[in-house]
C-alpha positions in Angstrom: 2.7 -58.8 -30.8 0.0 -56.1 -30.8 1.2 -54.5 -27.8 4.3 -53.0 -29.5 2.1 -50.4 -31.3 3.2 -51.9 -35.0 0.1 -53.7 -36.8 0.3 -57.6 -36.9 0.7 -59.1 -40.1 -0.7 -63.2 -40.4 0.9 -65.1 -43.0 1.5 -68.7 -43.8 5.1 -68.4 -43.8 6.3 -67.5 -40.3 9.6 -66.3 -41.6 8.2 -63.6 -43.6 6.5 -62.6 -40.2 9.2 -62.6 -38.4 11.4 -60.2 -40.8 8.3 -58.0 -41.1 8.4 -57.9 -37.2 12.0 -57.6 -37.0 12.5 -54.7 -39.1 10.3 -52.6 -36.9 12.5 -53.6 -34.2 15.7 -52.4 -36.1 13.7 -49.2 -37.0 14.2 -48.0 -33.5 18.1 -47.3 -34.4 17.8 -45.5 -37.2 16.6 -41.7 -35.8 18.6 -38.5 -35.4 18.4 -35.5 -33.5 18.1 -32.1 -35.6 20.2 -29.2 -33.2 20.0 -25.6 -33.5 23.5 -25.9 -35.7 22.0 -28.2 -38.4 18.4 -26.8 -38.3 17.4 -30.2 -39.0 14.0 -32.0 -37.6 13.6 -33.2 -34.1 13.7 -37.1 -34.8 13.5 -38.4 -37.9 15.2 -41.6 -40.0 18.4 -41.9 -41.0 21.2 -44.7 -41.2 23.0 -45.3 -38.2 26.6 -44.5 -39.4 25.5 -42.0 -42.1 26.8 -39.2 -42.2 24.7 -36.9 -43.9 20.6 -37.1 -44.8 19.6 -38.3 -48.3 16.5 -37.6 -50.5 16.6 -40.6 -51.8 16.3 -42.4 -48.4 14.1 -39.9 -47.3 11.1 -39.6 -49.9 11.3 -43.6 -49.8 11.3 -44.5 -46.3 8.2 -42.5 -45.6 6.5 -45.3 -48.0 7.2 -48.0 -45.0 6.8 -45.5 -41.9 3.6 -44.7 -42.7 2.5 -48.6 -41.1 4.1 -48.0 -38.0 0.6 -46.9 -36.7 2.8 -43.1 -36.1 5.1 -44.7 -33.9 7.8 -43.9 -36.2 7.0 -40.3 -37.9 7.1 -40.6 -41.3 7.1 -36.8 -42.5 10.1 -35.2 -40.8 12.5 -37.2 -43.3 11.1 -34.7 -46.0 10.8 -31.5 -44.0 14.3 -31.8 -43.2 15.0 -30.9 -47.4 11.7 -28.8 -47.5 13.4 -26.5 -44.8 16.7 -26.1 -46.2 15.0 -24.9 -49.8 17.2 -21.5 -51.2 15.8 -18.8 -52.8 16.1 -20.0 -56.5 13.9 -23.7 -55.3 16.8 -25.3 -54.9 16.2 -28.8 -52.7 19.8 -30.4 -52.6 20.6 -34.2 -52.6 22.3 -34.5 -49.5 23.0 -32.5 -46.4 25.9 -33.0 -43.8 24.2 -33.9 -40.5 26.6 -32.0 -38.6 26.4 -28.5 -39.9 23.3 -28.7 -42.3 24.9 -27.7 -45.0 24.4 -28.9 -48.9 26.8 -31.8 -49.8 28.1 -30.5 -53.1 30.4 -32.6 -54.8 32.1 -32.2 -58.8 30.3 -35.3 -59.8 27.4 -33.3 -58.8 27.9 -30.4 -58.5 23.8 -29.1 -58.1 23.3 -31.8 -55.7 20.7 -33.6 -57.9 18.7 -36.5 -57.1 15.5 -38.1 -57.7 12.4 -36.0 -57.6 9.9 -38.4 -55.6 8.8 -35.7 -53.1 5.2 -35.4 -54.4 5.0 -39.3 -55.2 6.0 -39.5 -51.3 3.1 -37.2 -50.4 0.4 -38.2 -52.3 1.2 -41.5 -50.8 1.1 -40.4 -47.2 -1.8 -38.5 -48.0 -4.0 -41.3 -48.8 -2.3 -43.1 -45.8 -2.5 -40.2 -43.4 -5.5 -38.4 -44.8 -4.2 -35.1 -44.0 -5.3 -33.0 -46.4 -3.4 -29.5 -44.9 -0.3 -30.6 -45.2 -0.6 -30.8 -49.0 -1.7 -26.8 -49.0 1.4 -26.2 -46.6 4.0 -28.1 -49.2 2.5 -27.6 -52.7 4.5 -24.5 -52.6 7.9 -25.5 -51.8 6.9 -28.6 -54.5 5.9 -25.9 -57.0 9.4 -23.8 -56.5 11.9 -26.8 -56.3 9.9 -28.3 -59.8 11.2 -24.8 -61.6 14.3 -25.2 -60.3 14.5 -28.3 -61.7 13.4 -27.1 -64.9 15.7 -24.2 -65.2 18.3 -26.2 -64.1 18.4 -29.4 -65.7 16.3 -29.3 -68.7 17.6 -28.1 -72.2 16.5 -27.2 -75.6 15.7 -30.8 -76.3 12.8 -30.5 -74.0 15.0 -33.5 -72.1 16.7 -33.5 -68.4 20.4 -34.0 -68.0 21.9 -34.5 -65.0 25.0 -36.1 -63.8 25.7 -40.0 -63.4 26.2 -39.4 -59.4 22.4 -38.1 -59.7 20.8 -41.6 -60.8 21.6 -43.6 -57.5 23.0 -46.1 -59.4 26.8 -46.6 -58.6 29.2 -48.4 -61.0 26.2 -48.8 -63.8 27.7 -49.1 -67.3 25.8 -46.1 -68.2 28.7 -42.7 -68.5 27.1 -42.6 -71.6 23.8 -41.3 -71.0 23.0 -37.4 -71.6 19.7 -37.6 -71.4 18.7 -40.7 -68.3 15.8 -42.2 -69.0 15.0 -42.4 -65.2 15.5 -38.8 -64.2 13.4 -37.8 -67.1 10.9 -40.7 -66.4 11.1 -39.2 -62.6 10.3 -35.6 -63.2 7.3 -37.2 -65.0 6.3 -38.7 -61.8 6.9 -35.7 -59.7 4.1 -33.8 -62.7 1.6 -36.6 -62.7 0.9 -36.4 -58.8 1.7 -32.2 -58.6 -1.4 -32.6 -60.7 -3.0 -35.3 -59.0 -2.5 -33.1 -55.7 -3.6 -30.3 -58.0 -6.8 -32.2 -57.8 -7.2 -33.3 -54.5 -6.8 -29.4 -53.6 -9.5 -28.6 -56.1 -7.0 -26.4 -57.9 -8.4 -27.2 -61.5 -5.1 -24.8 -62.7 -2.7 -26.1 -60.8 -3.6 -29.8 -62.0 -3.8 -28.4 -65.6 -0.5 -26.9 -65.3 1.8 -30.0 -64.1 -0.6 -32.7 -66.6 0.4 -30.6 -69.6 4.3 -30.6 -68.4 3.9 -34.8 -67.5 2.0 -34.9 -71.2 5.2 -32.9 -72.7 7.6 -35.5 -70.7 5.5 -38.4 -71.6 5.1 -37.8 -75.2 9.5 -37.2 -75.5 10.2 -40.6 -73.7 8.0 -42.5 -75.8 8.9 -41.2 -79.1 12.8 -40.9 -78.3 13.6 -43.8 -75.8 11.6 -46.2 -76.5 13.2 -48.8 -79.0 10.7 -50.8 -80.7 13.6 -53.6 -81.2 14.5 -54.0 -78.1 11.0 -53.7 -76.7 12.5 -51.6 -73.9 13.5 -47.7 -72.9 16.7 -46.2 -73.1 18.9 -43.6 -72.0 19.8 -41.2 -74.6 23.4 -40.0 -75.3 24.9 -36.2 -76.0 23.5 -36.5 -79.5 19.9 -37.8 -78.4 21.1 -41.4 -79.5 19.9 -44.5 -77.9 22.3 -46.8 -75.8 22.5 -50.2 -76.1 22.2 -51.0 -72.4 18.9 -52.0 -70.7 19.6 -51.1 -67.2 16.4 -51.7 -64.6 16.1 -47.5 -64.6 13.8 -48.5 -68.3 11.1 -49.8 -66.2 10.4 -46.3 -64.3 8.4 -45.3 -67.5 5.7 -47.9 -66.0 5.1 -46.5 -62.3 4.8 -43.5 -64.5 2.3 -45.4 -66.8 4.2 -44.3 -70.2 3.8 -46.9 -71.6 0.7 -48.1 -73.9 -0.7 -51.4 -73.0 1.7 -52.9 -75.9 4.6 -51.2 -75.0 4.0 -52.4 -71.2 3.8 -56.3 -72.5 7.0 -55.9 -74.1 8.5 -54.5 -70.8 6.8 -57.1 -68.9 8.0 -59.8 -70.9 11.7 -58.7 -70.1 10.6 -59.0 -66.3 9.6 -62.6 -67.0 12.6 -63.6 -69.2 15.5 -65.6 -67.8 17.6 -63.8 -70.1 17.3 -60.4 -69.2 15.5 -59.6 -66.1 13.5 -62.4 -65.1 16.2 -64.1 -62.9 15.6 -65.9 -59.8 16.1 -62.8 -57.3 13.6 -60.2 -59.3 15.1 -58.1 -61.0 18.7 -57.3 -61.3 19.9 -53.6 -62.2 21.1 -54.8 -65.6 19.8 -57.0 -67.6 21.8 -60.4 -68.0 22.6 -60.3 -71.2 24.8 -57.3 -71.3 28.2 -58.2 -71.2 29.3 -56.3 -68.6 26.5 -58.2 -66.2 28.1 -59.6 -63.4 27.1 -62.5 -61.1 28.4 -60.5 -58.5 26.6 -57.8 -58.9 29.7 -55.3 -58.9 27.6 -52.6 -57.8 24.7 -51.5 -60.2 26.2 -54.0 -62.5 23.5 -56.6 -62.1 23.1 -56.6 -58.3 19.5 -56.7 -57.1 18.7 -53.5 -55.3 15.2 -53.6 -52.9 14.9 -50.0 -54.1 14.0 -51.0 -57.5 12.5 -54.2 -57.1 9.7 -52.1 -55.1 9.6 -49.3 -57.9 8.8 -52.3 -60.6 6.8 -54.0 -58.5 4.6 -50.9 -57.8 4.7 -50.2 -61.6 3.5 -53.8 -62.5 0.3 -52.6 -60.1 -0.2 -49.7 -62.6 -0.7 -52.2 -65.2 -3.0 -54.4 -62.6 0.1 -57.3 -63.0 -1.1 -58.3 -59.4 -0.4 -61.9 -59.3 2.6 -61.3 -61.2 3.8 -58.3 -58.6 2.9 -60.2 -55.8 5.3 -63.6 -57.2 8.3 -61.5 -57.8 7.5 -59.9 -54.0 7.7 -63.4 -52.8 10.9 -65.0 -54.7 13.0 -61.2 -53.6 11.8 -62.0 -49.9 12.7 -65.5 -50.1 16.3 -64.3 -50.6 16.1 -61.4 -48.5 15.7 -64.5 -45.5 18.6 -66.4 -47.0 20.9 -64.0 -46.4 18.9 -63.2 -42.8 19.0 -67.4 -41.6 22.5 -68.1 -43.3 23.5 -72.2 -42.9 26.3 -72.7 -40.8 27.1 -70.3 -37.9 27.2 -67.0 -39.8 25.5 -64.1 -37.8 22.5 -63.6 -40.6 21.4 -59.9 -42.0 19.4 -57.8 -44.8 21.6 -55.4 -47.2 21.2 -53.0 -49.7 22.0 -55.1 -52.6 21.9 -58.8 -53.1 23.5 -61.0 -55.9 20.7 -61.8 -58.7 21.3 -65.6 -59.2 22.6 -67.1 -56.1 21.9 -66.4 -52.1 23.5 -63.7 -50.5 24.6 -60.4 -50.6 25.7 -58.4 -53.8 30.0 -57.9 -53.8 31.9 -54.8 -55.8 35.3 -56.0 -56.8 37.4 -53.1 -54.3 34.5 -51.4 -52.6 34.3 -53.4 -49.3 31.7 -50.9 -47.9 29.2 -52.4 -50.7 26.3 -53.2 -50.1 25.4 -51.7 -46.7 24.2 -54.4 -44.2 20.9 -53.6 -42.8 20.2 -50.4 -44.9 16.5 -50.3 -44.3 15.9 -47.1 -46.3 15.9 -49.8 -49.2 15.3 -53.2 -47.5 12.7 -52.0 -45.1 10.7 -51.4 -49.0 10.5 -55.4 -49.5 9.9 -56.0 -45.6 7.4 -53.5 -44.9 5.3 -52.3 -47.5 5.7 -55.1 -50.4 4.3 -57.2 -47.0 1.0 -55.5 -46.3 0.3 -54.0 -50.1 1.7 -57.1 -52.4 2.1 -60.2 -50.8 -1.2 -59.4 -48.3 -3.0 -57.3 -50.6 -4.1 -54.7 -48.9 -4.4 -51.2 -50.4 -5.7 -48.5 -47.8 -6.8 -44.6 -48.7 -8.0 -42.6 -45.8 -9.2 -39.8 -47.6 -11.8 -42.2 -49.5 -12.2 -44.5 -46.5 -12.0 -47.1 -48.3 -9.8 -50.6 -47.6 -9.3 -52.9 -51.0 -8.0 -56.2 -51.0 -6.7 -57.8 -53.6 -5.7 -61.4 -54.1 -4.7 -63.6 -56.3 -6.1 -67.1 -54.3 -7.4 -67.2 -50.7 -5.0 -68.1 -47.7 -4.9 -67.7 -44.0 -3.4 -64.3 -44.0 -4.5 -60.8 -43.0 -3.9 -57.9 -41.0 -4.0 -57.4 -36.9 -4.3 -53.6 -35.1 -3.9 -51.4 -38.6 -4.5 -47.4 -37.4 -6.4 -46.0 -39.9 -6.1 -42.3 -38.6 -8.6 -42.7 -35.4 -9.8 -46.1 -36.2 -8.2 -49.5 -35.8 -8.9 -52.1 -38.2 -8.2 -55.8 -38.3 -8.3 -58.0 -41.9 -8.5 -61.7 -41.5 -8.7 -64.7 -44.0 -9.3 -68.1 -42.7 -10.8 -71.5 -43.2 -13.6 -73.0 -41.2 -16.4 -75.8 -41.4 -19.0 -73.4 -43.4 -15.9 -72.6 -46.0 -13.6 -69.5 -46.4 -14.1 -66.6 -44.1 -13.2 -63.1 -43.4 -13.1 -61.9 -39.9 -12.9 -57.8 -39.7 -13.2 -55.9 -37.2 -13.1 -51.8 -36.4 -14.1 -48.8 -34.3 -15.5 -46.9 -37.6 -17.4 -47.5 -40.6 -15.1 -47.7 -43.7 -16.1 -49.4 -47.5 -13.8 -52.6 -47.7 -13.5 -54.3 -51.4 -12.3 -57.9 -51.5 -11.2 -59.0 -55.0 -10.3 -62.5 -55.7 -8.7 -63.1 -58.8 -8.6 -66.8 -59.3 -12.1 -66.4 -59.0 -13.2 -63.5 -60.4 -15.1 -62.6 -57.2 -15.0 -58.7 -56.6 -17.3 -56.8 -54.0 -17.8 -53.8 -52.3 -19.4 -53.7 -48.4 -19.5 -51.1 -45.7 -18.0 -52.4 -43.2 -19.7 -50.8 -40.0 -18.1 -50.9 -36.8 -17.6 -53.4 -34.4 -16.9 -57.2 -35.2 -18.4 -59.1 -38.4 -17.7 -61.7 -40.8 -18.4 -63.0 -44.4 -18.4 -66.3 -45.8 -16.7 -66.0 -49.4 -19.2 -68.8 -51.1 -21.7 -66.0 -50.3 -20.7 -63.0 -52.2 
């Protein structure tokens, strides 16, 4: 499988293996061609029969594309919306593939959508460990967060922007004014404008964007949060909180608002049966809202890969590990129901998936829902929950550093990983002296193995060539 030019995952459960290899395999249909007409990039990802380009899709596909070892290009999805920037900072949700122009509609009107771009860089930085690229984008970050500001935030210090904005079609949540994940979301896009602040050496820069991420912080936590419910809210035209908990609460952890309390509380809903804990983690509204639907019915309870990743990656903030990596497991498992379907039923992976029982999600009169083989979300699960939850392995260039965490050992590991200029391999296995770990690479880098059942944690260069460790010894 190394030939292909993808790394080679190992894993006790071949059918995990094979999705992980046959996503990269369905990658290869899902590139467009920029023209002189669209002034759009000269390959990058997109879904087959889309359309139009989507900065959704594009800050979180980069998040997968960075494993292809740059056989798939992982930045053009977000130069595409950095070139098409207007005067006042303006970065629009969508753009028609045909003529390159903004997709403005009445249910959103300023083309809103989630502002991930610098959560999406600082990742591929530490993947890519290209530190230039960061200098080159930091300004079109900086103009396109003031436009945000001037744009969407008002005297309550809050953001409002329209429903269509949120991603989350059919959601019982018309109501909200003031969305608790577009605010929680611009608090992202501060946190790592300052964390890039830092990796720049920019002391102001970082300064600036952790005092607007403080400001942001401090208003979600002392106006959404409700005590009672043990949960965030959105807020309504009069600041109010509504009743509904909708999965968009738990964005306040990847953006680690919450105090180590608060996060219990929110990570006791992800564990309970009755609210998101359900067997397929974690539907978009919590099951015991009345207008939850086994269906799914759209955002109505359906299980979305999209936000199974964003709570899985927030459950890492909190160093939930085991608990991050069980949830990856159980949303795969059904992931491959719907892939190896009983009977003679061609299988396949989809957007959305029902959150109780196998298969995909249905919306009463929207046949198009959920979109088979939408990778931009599915790829998440296949891809990158893969190598960083249910393998372990957490990788930053710019640090050369490898860690692996785990909750028990297994025979798993990773074959052919490109770590810029150097090729790494990761393996656990069993022999007659006990548990070990094979690695081998072309360049030193510093690999930490951390074993939680066991408490073992330890740091080694790792020089180049092949080695191995036996885990009794550390």
């Amino acid at each position: 499988m190394v030939k292909t030019g993808f790394p080679t995952i190992h894993f006790y459960d071949q059918d995990f293996v094979d999705l992980y290899d046959r996503t990269w395999a369905w990658l290869e249909d899902f590139w467009a061609r920029g023209t002189k007409k669209n002034g759009l990039e000269s390959r990058f990802f997109c879904y087959p029969s889309s359309e139009t380009v989507n900065q959704f899709d594009a800050c979180l596909s980069t998040f997968f594309l960075v494993y292809s070892n740059k056989v798939y290009p992982a930045s053009p999805s977000l130069d595409n919306f950095y070139a098409k920037q207007e005067e006042s900072g303006a970065i629009r949700g969508e753009y028609n593939i045909a003529t390159g122009k903004a997709v403005l509609t009445d249910e959103n009107p300023e083309g809103a959508a989630p502002p991930l771009f610098s959560y999406a860089e600082y990742n591929l930085y530490h993947k890519e460990g290209n530190k230039k690229r960061l200098k080159e984008v930091m300004p079109i970050l900086e103009k396109y967060f003031d436009w945000l500001e001037t744009t969407f935030k008002d005297d309550t210090g809050m953001y409002s922007v329209p429903f269509a904005a949120l991603y989350m079609p059919n959601a019982p949540r018309t109501q909200a004014k003031y969305p608790v994940d577009f605010n929680t979301q611009q608090a992202i896009n501060a946190l790592y404008m300052s964390a890039i602040g830092d990796v720049l050496n920019d002391k102001e820069m970082s300064f600036k964007y952790k005092r607007h991420y403080f400001s942001l912080k401090t208003r979600i936590n002392s106006q959404m949060w409700d005590s009672e419910t043990g949960f965030y809210h959105d807020l309504d035209e009069n600041q109010q909180r509504l009743p509904q908990k909708t999965i968009a609460g738990f964005w306040p952890l990847l953006a680690e608002i919450p105090n180590e309390d608060r996060a219990n509380s929110m990570i006791d809903h992800l564990k309970n049966p009755s609210t998101f804990g359900l067997e397929n983690p974690f539907p978009t509204l919590s099951a015991d809202d009345p207008d939850f639907s086994e269906e799914g019915e759209g955002c109505r309870g359906s299980v979305v890969p999209a936000f199974t990743f964003m709570v899985v990656k927030g459950l890492e903030k909190f160093a939930r590990y085991e608990l991050a990596r069980e949830c990856a497991i159980r949303h795969l498992y059904y992931m491959l129901d719907t892939l190896h379907p009983e009977g003679k039923e061609k299988g396949n992976i989809y957007e959305a998936y029902a959150p109780r029982r196998d298969g995909p999600a249905k919306w009463t009169g929207n046949s198009d829902y959920p979109r088979p083989l939408y990778l931009a979300y599915a790829a998440l699960s296949a891809v990158t929950l893969m190598i960083e939850n249910i393998i372990g392995l957490y990788i930053s260039l710019p640090r050369k550093t490898v860690d692996w965490i785990i909750p028990t050992l297994e025979i798993m590991g990773i074959e052919g990983l490109s770590l810029k200029r150097n090729m790494i391999t990761i393996l656990s296995n069993k022999s007659g002296r006990g548990w070990e770990i094979r690695l081998e690479s072309e360049k030193l880098y510093y690999f930490t193995i951390n074993i939680l059942s066991e408490r073992k944690k330890k740091t080694l260069p790792i020089p180049s060539g092949k080695c191995s460790m036996l885990i009794d010894k550390l």
